[in-house]
C-alpha positions in Angstrom: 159.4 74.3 96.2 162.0 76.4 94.0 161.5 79.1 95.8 161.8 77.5 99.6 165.0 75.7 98.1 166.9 79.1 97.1 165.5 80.6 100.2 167.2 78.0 102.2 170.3 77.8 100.8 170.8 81.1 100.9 171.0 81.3 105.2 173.9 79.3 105.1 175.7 78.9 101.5 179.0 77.6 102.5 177.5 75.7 104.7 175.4 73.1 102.3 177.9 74.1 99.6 179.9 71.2 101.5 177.2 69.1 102.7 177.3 65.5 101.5 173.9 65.2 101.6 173.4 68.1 99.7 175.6 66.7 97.3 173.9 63.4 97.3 170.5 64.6 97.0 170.8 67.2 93.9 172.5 64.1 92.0 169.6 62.0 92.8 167.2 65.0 91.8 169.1 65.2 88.5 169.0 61.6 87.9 165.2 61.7 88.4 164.5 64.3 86.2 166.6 62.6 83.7 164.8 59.4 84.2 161.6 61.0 83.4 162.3 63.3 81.1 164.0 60.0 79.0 163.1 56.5 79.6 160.1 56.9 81.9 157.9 59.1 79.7 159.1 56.6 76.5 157.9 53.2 78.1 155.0 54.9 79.4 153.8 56.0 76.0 154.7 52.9 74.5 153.0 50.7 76.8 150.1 52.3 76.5 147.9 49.8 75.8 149.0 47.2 78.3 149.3 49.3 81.9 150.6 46.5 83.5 153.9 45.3 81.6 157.3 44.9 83.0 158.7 47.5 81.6 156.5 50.2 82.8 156.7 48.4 86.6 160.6 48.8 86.5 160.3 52.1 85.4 157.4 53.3 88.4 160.1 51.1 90.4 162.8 53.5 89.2 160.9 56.2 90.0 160.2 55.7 93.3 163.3 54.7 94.3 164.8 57.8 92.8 161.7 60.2 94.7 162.5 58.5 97.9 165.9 59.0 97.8 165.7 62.6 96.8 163.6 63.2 100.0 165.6 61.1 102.8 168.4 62.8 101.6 166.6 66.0 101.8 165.9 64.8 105.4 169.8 63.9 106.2 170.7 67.4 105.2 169.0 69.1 108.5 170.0 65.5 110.7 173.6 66.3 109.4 173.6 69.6 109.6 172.9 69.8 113.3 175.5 67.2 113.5 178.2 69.2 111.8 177.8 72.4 113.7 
């Protein structure tokens, strides 16, 4: 997926360089890898024992709000783009 990413930006650089969506989707990547890397893996762990607290639902919640968000805007980027040129 790393690879495919830098392969794509790199046919068009100024091109996504000013994308919104672009924009838009590598904040919502780093928020979810900030997420998980943070309070996601920590209320995991601690609720261990009881799977099916509130906590660890707000947190798979979080989650996929953050992964679905990351991928629609992954999706505007080629609907935009076509737009835009």
């Amino acid at each position: 997926m790393l690879v495919s990413g830098v392969l794509l930006l790199m046919t068009g650089p100024l091109k996504y360089y000013h994308s919104p969506s672009l924009r838009l989707k590598m904040l919502l990547f780093l928020l979810a890898v900030t997420f998980y890397f943070t309070l996601h893996r920590s209320i995991v762990r601690s609720n261990a024992d009881d799977a099916a607290s509130a906590w660890s639902k707000v947190a798979a919640v979080i989650s996929l709000g953050l992964g679905l968000g990351v991928g629609l805007a992954g999706r505007a980027i080629g609907f935009l783009g076509m737009l835009l040129v």
